[in-house]
C-alpha positions as CSV (number, residue, x, y, z in Angstrom):
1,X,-15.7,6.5,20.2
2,X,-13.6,9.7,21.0
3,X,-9.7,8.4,20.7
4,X,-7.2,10.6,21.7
5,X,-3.7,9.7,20.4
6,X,-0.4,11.1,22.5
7,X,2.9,11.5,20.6
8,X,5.4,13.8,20.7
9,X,6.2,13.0,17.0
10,X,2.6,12.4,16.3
11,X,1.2,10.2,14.0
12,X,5.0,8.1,14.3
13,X,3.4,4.5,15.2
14,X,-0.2,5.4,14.4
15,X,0.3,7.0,11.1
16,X,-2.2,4.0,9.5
17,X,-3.9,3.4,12.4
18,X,-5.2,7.1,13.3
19,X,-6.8,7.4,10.0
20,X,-8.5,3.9,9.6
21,X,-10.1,4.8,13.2
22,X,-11.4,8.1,11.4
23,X,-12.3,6.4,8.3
24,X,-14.3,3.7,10.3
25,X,-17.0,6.9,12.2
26,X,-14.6,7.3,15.1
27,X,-13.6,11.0,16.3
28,X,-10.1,10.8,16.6
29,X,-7.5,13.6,17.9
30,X,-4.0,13.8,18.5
31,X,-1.8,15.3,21.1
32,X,2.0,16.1,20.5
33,X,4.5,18.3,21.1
34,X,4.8,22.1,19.4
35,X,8.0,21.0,18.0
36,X,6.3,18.1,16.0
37,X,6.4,19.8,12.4
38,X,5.0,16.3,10.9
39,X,1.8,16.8,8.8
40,X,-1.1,14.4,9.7
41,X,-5.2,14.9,8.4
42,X,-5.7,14.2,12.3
43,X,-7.4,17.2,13.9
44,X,-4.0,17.6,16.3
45,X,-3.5,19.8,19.1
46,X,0.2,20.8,20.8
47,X,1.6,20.9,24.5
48,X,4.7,23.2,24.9
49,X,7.7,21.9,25.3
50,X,9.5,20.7,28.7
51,X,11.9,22.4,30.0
52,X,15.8,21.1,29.1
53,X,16.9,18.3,30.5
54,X,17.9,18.8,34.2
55,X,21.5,19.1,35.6
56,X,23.0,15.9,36.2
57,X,24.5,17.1,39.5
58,X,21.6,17.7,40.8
59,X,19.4,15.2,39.5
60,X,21.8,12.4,39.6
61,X,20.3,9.3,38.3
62,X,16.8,10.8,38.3
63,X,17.7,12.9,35.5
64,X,15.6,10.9,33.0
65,X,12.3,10.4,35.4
66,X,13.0,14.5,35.7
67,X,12.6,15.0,32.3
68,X,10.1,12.5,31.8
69,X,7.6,13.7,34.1
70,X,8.3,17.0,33.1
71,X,7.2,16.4,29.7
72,X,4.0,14.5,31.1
73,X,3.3,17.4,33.1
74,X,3.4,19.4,30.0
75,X,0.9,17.0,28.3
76,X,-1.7,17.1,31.5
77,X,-1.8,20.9,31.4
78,X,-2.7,20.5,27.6
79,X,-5.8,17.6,28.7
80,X,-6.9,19.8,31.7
81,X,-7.8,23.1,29.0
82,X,-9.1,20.6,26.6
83,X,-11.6,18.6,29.2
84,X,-12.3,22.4,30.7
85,X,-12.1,24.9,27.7
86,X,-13.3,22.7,25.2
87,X,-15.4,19.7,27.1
88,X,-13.0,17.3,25.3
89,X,-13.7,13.8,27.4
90,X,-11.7,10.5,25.1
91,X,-13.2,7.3,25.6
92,X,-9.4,6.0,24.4
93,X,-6.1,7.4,25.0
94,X,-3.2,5.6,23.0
95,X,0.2,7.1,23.8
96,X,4.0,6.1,23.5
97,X,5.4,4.9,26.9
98,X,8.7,6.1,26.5
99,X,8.4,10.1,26.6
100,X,6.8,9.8,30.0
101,X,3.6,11.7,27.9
102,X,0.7,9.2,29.5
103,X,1.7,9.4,32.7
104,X,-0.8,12.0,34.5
105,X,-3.7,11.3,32.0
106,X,-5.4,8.9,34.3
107,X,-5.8,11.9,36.5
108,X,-7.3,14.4,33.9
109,X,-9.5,11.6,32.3
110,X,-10.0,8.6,34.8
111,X,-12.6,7.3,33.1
112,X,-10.5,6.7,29.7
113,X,-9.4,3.4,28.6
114,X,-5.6,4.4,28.5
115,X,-3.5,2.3,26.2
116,X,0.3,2.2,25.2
117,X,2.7,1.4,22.8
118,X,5.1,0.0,24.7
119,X,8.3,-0.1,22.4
120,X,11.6,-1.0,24.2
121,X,12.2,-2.1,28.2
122,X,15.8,-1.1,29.1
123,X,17.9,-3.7,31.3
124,X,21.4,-3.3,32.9
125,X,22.6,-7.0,30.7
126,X,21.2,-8.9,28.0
127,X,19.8,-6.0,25.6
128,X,21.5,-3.3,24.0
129,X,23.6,-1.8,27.4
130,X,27.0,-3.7,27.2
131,X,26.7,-5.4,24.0
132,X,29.3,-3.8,22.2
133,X,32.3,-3.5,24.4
134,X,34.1,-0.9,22.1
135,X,31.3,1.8,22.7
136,X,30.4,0.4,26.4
137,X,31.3,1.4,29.9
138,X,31.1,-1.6,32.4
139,X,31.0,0.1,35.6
140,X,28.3,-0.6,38.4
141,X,27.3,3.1,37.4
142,X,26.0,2.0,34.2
143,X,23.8,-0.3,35.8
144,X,22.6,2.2,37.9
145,X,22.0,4.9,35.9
146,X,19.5,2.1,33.9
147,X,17.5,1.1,36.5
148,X,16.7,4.3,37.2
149,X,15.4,4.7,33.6
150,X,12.9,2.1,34.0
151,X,11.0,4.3,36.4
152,X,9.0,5.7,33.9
153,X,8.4,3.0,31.8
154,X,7.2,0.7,34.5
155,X,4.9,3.3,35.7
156,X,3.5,3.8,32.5
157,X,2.6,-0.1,32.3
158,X,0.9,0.1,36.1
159,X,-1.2,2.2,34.7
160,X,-2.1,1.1,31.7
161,X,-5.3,-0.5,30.6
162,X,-3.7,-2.5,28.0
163,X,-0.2,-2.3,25.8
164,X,0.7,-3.1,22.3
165,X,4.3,-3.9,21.0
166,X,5.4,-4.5,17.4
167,X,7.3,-7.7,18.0
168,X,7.5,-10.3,19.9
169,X,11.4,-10.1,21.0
170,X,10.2,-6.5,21.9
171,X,7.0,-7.3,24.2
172,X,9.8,-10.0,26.1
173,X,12.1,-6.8,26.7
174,X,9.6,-6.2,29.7
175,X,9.2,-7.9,32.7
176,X,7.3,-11.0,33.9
177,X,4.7,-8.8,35.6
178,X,3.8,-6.9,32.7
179,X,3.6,-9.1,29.8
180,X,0.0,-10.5,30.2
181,X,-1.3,-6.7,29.6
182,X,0.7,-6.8,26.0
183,X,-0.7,-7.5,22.7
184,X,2.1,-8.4,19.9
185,X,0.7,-6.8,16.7
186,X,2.9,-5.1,14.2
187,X,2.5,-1.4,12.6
188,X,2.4,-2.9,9.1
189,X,4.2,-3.0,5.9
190,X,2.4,-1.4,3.2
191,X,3.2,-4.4,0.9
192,X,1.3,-2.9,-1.8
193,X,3.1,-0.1,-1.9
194,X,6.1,-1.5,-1.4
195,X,6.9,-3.9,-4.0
196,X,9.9,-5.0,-6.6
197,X,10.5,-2.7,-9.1
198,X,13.0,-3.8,-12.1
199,X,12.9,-0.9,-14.2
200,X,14.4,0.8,-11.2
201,X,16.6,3.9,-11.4
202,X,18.2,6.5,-9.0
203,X,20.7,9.4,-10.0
204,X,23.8,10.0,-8.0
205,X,24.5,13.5,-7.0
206,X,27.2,13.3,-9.7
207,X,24.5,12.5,-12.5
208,X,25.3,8.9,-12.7
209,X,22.7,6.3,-12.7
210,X,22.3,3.4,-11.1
211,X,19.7,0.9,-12.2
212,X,18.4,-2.2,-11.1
213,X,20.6,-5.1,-11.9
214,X,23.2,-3.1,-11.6
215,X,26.3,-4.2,-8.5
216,X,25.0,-2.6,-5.6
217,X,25.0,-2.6,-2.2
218,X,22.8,0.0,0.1
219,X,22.3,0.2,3.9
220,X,19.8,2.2,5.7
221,X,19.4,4.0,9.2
222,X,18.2,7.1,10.4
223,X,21.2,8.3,11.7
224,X,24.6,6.5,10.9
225,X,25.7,5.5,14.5
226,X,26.7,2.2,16.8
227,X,23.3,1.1,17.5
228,X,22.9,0.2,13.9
229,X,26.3,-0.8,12.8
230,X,27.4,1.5,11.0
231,X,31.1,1.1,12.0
232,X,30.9,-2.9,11.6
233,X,29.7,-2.0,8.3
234,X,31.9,0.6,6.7
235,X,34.8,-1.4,8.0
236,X,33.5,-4.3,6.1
237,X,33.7,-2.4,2.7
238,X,37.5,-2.1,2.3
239,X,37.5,-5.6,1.2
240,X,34.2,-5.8,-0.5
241,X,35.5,-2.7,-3.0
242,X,38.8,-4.9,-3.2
243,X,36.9,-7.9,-4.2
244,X,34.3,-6.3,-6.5
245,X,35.9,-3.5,-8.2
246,X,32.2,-2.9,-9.9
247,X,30.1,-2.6,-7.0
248,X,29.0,0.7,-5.6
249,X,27.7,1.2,-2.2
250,X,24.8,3.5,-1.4
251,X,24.3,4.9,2.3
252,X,21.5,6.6,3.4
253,X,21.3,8.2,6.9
254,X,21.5,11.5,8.6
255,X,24.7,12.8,11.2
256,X,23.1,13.1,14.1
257,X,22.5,10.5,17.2
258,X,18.8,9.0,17.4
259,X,20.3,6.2,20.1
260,X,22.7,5.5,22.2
261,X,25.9,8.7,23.5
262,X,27.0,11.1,21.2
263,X,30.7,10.7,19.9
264,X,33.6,12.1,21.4
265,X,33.6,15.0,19.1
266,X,32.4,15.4,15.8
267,X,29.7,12.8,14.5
268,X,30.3,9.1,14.1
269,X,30.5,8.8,10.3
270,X,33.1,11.3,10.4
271,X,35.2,9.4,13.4
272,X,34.4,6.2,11.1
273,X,35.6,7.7,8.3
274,X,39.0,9.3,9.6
275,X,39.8,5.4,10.7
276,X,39.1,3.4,7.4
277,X,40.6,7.1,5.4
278,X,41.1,6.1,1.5
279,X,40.2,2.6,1.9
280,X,36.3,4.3,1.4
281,X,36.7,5.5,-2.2
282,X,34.4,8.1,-2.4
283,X,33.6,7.7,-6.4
284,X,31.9,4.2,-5.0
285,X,31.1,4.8,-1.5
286,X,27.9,7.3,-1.3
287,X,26.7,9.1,1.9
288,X,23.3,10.3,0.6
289,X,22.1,11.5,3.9
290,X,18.6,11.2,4.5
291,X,16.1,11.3,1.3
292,X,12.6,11.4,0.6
293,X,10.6,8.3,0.8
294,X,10.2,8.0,-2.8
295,X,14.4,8.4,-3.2
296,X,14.7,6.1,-0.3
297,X,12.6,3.2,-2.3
298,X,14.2,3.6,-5.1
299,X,17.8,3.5,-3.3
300,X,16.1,0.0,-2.3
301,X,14.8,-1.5,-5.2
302,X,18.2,-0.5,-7.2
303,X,20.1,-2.9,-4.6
304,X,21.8,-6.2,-6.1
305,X,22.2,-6.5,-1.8
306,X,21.2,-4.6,1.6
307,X,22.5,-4.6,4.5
308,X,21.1,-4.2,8.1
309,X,22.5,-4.4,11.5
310,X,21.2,-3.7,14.8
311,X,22.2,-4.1,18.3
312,X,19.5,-6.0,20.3
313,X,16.9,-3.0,20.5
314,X,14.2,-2.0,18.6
315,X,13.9,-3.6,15.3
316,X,13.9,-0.9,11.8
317,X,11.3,0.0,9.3
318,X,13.4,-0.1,7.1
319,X,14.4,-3.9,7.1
320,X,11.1,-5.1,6.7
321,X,10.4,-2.8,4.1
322,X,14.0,-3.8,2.1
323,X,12.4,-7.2,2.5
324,X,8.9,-6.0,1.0
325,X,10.1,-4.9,-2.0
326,X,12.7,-7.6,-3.0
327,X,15.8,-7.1,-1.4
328,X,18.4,-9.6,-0.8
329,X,18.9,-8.8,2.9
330,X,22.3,-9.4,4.8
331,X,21.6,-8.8,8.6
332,X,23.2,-9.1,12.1
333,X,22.8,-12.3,14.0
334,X,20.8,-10.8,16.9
335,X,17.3,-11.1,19.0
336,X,15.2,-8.3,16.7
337,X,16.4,-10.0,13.7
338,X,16.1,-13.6,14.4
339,X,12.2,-13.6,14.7
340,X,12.2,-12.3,11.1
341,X,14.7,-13.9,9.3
342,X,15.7,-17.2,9.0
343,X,19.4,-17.7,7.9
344,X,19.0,-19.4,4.5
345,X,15.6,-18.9,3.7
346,X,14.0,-15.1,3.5
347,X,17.9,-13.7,4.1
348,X,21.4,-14.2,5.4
349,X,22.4,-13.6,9.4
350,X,26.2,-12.8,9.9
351,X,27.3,-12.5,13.8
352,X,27.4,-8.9,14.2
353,X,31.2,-8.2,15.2
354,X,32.6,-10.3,12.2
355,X,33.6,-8.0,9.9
356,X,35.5,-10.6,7.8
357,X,32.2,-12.8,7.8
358,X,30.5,-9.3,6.7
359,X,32.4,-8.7,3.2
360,X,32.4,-12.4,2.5
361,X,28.5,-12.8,2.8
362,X,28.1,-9.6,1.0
363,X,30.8,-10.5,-1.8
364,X,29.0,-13.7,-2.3
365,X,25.2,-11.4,-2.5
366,X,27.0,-9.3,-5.0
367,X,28.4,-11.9,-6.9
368,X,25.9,-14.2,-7.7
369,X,22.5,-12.6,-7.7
370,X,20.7,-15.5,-9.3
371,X,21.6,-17.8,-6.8
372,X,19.9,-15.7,-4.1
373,X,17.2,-14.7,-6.2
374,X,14.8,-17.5,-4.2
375,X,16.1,-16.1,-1.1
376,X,14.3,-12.1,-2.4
377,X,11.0,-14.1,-2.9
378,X,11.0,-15.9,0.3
379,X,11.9,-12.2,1.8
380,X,9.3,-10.6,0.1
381,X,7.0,-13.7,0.6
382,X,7.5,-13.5,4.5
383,X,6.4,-10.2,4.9
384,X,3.2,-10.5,3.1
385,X,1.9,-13.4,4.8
386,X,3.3,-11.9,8.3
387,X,3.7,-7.8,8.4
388,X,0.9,-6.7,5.8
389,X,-0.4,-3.5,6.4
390,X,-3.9,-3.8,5.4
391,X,-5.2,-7.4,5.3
392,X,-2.8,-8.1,8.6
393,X,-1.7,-5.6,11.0
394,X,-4.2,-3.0,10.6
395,X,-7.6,-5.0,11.5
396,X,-5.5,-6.2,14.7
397,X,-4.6,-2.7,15.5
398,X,-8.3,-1.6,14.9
399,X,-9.8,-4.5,16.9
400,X,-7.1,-3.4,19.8
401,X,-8.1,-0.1,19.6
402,X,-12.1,-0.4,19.8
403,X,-12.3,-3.8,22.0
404,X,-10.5,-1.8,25.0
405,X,-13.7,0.1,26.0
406,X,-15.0,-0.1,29.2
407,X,-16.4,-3.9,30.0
408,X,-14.3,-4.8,26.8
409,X,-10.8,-5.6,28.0
């Protein structure tokens, strides 16, 4: 078959699956946008980039469906000069719903089996809007303003052929009428890859080094923000540091906002940090930013305990991969989380606003590794016989992928 993948961040999801499709005789391509500097052996072509987002006071609430179908009109230019320059016809397209990229495709190529990753369904109550009331607004605007950012996510599912979602508390973000197109099959932990390591070591940027067994507590997110907890979090450490005057705690995560509004002024770790001031000593609290994979692992593997919290929205990477190689994993109480960890068993769930309940679950982590020791195995144990990349998730993916031919779905 010819498969044609659509990301603006291309290979993001399909970074295994792309290449097992190629590996397996398929001709597989990619389409994503020119400011998509991500390296992939997948013979990739480029739309240009939409326009900027469209005035609010003009748009009103349909300044997301603006810039949504924008962007798809971007990406149907592209498929028009590759069907007519280049006679490029897919048999597949697999896109991402939720940049609006699939949604004139079926025009260019109506013969196509068009597929889609469908990710996250927004809702006015219940998911992530209004969950946590300090960052929240609670007007019937808000509500509003959501709806109309469904538009292009439902469309994209009308027209789909047949969607896939990661998770099953994800696929159940979507309405009734759409859930019999979706297939639940995760991306895949590369548990192979991703394994213990207790010779373990990671240098500070002060040269200090931090091995495995040592006290320490890491937490992970692309961008240090609400979403993920950051502030439930860092206001959790005063008390830890008081309590455990050996532990040192490793952040990794960039400035900048991947979800949710922008802060007031500044960036959040900043605002977070100007509230808890020198109750964050900063010879044991580390920002490291965002690091290499390899780093990243390391930061992991190093960690006596790790902590993750989400708001209910789309579940991380980097939890399941904490859990793949070991790591004693202290995570909020919500939706995402639930259908992976089991409070007891693979990890520890700590309602997400208690930040008392959060330095007294991660005290206890730090204190007494051997008694959670069981608790890493069943971690690791879970993701092997659930998430793995290669003997799990990625013959599902591939049998998704080639069964949705025509007569097929």
């Amino acid at each position: 078959m010819k498969v044609l993948f659509v990301h603006q961040n291309f290979p993001g999801q399909f970074r295994h699956l792309a290449p097992a499709l190629a590996a397996r005789g398929h001709k597989v391509f990619a389409l994503t946008a020119e400011s998509n500097s991500q390296t992939t052996p997948i013979r990739t072509y480029r739309y240009p980039m939409p326009d900027p987002a469209p005035d609010r006071e003009h748009s009103r609430l349909g300044t997301t469906y603006t810039a949504m179908t924008d962007r798809a009109y971007r990406v149907a230019r592209a498929a028009i000069q590759l069907r007519d320059r280049m006679g490029f016809t897919p048999d597949v397209i697999f896109g991402h719903s939720g940049w609006g990229e699939t949604l004139f495709l079926r025009e260019v190529w109506p013969e196509a089996r068009l597929l889609v990753y469908a990710e996250f369904y927004y809702a006015t109550r219940g998911l992530d809007v209004g969950f946590d009331p300090e960052f929240s607004r609670t007007d019937p605007a808000t509500g509003f303003a959501v709806t109309a950012r469904q538009a292009h996510l439902a469309l994209a599912m009308v027209q789909a052929d047949a969607a896939l979602s990661p998770t099953e508390w994800q696929a159940d973000t979507f309405p009734p009428c759409f859930r019999d197109k979706i297939t639940i099959t995760h991306d895949g932990v590369d548990t192979d890859r991703l394994v213990p390591d207790p010779a373990a070591s990671f240098t500070l940027p002060d040269g200090r080094v931090l091995r495995a067994g040592d006290e320490v507590l890491t937490y992970v997110a692309r961008n240090l923000e609400p979403y993920r907890g950051t502030h439930i979090f860092l206001r959790a450490l005063p008390e830890l540091l008081a309590a455990r005057p050996e532990a040192q705690v490793l952040i990794i995560g960039g400035d900048g906002v991947s979800y949710g509004a922008a802060p007031p002024q500044g960036t959040w770790r900043a605002q977070f940090q100007r509230e808890l001031g020198a109750r964050l000593d900063p010879a044991r609290v580390h920002f490291l930013g965002r690091l290499p994979y390899e780093d990243y692992c390391r930061v992991i593997r190093i960690g006596r305990a790790h902590a993750y919290l989400t708001i209910p929205f789309v579940l991380s990477w980097s939890m399941l991969e904490a859990m793949s190689m070991g790591a004693c994993v202290i995570a909020s109480r919500t939706g995402p989380v639930e259908e992976v960890i089991a409070d007891g068993a693979n990890g520890r769930l700590v309602d997400f606003f208690d930040t008392d309940a959060w330095s007294e679950a991660l005290i206890a982590a730090l204190a007494d590794p051997q008694g959670h020791a069981a608790m890493r195995r069943a971690a690791r144990a879970s993701i092997v016989e659930n998430y793995d990349l290669k003997r799990l998730c990625l013959p599902r993916l591939i049998r998704f992928v080639e069964t949705r031919t025509a007569g097929n779905l």
